[in-house]
C-alpha positions, 0 to 999 in steps of 0.5 A, a space after each residue: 061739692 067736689 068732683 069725685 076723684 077718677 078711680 086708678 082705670 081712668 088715670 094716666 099711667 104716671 098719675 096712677 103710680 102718684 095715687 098709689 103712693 099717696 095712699 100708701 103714705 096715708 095707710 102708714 101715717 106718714 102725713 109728713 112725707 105725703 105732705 112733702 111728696 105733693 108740695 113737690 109735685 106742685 112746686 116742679 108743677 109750677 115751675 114748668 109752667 111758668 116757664 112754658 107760659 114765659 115761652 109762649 108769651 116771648 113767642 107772641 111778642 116775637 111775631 107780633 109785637 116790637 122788637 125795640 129794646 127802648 124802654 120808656 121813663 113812664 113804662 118803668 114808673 107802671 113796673 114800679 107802680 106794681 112793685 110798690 116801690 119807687 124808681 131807683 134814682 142811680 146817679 141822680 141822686 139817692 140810690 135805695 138798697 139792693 133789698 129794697 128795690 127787690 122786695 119793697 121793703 123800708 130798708 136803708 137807703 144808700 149814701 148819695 152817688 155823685 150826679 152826673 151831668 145832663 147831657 146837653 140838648 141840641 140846639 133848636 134851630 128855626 122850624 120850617 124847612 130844612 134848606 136843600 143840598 147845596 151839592 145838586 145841580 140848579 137851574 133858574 126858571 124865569 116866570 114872567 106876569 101875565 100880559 093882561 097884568 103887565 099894566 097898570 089899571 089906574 093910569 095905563 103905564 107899563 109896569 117896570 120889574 122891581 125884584 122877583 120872588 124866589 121859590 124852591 122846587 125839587 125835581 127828580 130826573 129818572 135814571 137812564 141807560 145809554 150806549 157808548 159805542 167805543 170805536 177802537 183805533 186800528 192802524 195799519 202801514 201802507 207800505 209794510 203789509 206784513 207788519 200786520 195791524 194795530 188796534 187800540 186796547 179796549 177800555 171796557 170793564 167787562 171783556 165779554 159783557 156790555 156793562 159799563 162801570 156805572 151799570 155794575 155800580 148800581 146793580 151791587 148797590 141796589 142789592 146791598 144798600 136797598 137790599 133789591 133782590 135781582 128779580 126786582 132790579 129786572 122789572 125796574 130797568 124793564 121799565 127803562 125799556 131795557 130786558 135784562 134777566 135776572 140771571 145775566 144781572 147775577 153774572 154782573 153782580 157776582 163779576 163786579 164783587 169779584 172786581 172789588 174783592 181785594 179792597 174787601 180783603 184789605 178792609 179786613 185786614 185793617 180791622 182784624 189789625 185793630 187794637 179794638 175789635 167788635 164783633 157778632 153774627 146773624 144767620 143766613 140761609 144758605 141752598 146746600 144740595 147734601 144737607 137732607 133740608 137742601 138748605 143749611 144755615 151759614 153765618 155772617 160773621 161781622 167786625 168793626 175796627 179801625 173805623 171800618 166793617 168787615 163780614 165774613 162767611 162761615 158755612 156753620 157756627 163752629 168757634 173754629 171760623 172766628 178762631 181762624 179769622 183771629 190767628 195773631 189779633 193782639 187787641 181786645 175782642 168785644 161781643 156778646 156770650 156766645 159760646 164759641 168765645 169760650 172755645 177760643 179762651 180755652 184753645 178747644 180746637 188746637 190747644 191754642 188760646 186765640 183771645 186771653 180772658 183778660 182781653 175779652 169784652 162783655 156787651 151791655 146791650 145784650 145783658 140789658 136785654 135779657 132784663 128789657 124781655 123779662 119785663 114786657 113778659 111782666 116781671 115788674 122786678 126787671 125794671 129795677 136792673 133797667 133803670 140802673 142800666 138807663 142811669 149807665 146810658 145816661 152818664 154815657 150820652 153825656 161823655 159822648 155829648 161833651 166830647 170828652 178825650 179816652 182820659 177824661 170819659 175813664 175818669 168820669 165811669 170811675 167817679 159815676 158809673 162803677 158804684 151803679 155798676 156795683 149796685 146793679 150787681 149786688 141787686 142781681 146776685 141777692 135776687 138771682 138766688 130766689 128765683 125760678 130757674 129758667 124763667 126770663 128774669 133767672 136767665 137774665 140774672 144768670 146770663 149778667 152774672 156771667 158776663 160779670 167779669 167781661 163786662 166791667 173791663 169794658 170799664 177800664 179804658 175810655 177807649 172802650 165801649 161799654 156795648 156791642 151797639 156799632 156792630 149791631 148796627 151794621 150787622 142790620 143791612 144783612 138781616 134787611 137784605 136776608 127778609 128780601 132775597 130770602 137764601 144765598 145759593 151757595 157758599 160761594 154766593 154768601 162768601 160775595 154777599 159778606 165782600 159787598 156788605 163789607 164794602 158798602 158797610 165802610 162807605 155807610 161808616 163814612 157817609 161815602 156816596 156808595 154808587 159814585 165810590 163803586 163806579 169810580 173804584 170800579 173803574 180804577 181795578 179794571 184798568 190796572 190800579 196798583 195793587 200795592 196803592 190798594 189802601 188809597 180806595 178803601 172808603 175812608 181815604 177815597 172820602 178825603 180825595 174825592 170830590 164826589 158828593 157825599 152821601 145822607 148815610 150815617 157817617 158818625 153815628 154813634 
């Protein structure tokens, strides 16, 4: 049996109104408007719910799940499997309809879209060891044999050397300080008194601190290629014997970025010149004395462009920073949806249009995205917009692995990527309509439709990018170091930490050994480098000039 309902005294307020309204249409006998009035409370019932469990179960995955967006073959066969359809093979052959990868249901199949090549696969080279840096320093250890084993035990002749056997064993020296006592000349005449002395210019790079080049080189790299927070740094060179408070190493640290400040200025001017800019952002916490918190959040703006990167601080995420940043850009801007693009499109601040419509860039990683949460929310519909995306890669990996020229990579997206692309899009807007707002796969559908139009212009040159991938890579050294020293102390301090990740950002790009570049650059500003030479230290030029070793960073990442 039922439980009986409760009596109108124990229901909530809300719910006492809905019965009472229930039991006036039932007296009247409108059976149909009663029947319409609760289908719609649970219809508003539902919908709520599943958003709040979409919610919660993003959450969840968010704390401890991973954060990759890879999606593998197999996981998108098992979101088929419960779909009960078959992958859609995109450009690899026969593409099913929009329909019936929506619904499962044997509507007709689409002709045959041409297939793209298979990337090539790297060559297998031999297993075993990978062969040591030819740059590092090498001596030769001679091992002798033992004297008890220098004869031989048949006739007792002395063994004669045929050879050696050579082995391989990789040695760390430790870091340490020395002092360099500098002796400054001081020349006096003998016979002329009042001519008073002379003394030789000091050469050291900090007048009133005993650092040298290398010290504030490596105090800076520490910080922002390892993202060692300064406490961290003091305990390490407290090993070396040395005590340096965390305190006086901020000092350093903020002279040396201030040192190298104008070879940041000037990589943002390469970049912001650029034909082809990308950019995107990440937060940063930022100990701010008038906020009721004490803490705000700023924002890291990074740009790519020229092949080069270039951060920029902004105390807040008002459109009117980038804009500023942008004044007279003349190429095109890539990124994701964020709002303030559209603030700058419709000249919101000053009634100046800083980027047009037709030169923004849409992002396909970040559409993707959308669709990769709604699938590990289980949305099995999802998997079908990440295989035509996994057949969009594909045919970029192959553009990418045959090294073809800005011509030849528009020709082939022409011939392959735009009819899946097409697909894609007919699929979503015949899906979006049934869905339930403000689930993961409505806003993945929405956000797509959307980004429609910014995306496919990156189609239209084969200089273009179809994502905003390079700038998300190089905006992760932020969100590393943002996990290890948790704030910036204050704008000024967020403004230094944008100049040295913009810095050792471009040394990454081109696989520039970060601390010998810093030392020797370092070094150059302070004993009077021409300013207008400036271009000759930026990390690409100086890879080219400079015989230092490289470093095993990521130069020609994709």
């Amino acid at each position: 049996m039922t439980s009986p309902l409760p009596s109108h005294a124990a229901l909530p307020a809300d719910l006492a109104d809905v019965r009472r309204k229930l039991e006036q249409l039932a007296a009247d006998g409108q059976l149909s408007e009663l029947i319409d009035l609760v289908l719609g409370l649970l219809v508003d019932l539902r919908d709520k719910n599943t958003a709040l469990s979409a919610k919660l179960a993003s959450a969840l995955r968010e704390l401890y799940g991973r954060k990759s967006q890879k999606v593998s073959t197999e996981q998108l066969m098992l979101l088929f499997a419960e779909l009960g359809a078959e992958a859609p093979q995109g450009p690899a052959g026969p593409a099913p309809s929009s329909e019936r990868l929506a619904e499962a249901s044997p509507q007709p199949e689409q002709g045959p879209v041409p297939q793209p090549p298979e990337p090539p696969k790297p060559p297998r080279g031999r297993r075993g060891r990978s062969p040591l840096p030819e740059h590092l320093p090498r001596e030769t250890r001679f091992v002798s044999v033992p004297e008890a084993e220098r004869t031989c035990p048949q006739c007792g002749a002395d063994k004669r050397c045929i050879g050696h056997r050579t082995s391989e064993v990789l040695e760390f020296v430790p870091a340490q300080f020395r002092i360099i006592e500098e002796q400054r000349e001081k020349l006096a005449c003998p016979s002329c008194p009042e001519q008073g002395v002379t003394t030789a210019d000091s050469e050291k790079v900090m007048d009133r601190g005993r650092p040298g080049p290398g010290l504030l080189a490596n105090i800076i790299v520490e910080k922002f290629e390892d993202a060692m927070p300064l406490y961290r740094q003091a305990q390490q060179y407290a090993r070396c014997g040395v005590s340096l408070s965390p305190s006086t190493l901020g000092e350093w640290s903020a002279f040396a970025l201030d040192v190298l400040a104008p070879v940041a200025k000037r990589i943002q001017e390469r970049v912001l010149g650029s034909y082809y800019l990308r950019a995107d952002d990440t937060g940063m916490r930022v100990l701010d004395q008038d906020h009721p918190a004490g803490v705000k959040r700023g924002h890291i703006w990074g740009f790519v462009g020229a092949d080069l990167v270039s951060f920029v601080y902004a105390p807040d995420w008002r459109a009117k920073h980038p804009a500023a940043l942008l004044q007279g850009f003349t190429g095109y801007l890539q990124g994701d949806g964020y709002a303030g693009y559209g603030a700058m499109l419709r000249g919101d601040d000053d009634g100046e249009v800083i980027v047009p419509e037709e030169r923004r860039l849409g992002c396909g990683m970040h559409i993707r995205a959308k669709f990769e949460k709604a699938a590990k929310g289980g949305d099995a519909r999802a998997a079908v917009a990440l295989a035509y995306f996994k057949a969009i890669y594909r045919i970029e990996a192959a553009c990418k692995a045959e090294a073809l020229s800005a011509e030849a990579r528009l020709a082939r997206r022409q011939e392959l990527s735009l009819p899946v692309v097409d697909e894609l899009y007919k699929w979503i807007q015949d899906l979006h309509l049934r869905l339930v707002p403000n689930t993961p796969l409505y806003i993945a559908t929405q956000y797509a439709n959307n980004q429609e139009e910014a995306w496919r212009r990156c189609f239209t040159d084969g200089r273009f990018e179809i994502d905003n991938g390079e700038v998300e890579r190089r905006i992760r050294c932020v969100a590393l170091g943002r996990k290890n020293y948790l704030f910036a102390g204050s704008d000024k301090g967020a403004e230094r930490l944008a100049v040295g990740y913009t810095l050792f950002g471009s040394c990454r790009m081109h696989g520039v050994n970060p601390l010998a570049w810093a030392t020797d650059v370092i070094g150059k500003l302070q004993a009077g480098w021409p300013r207008e030479r400036l271009d000759e230290l930026l990390p690409d030029a100086w890879a080219r000039s400079s015989p230092a070793a490289p470093a095993a960073g990521d130069a020609g990442a994709p």
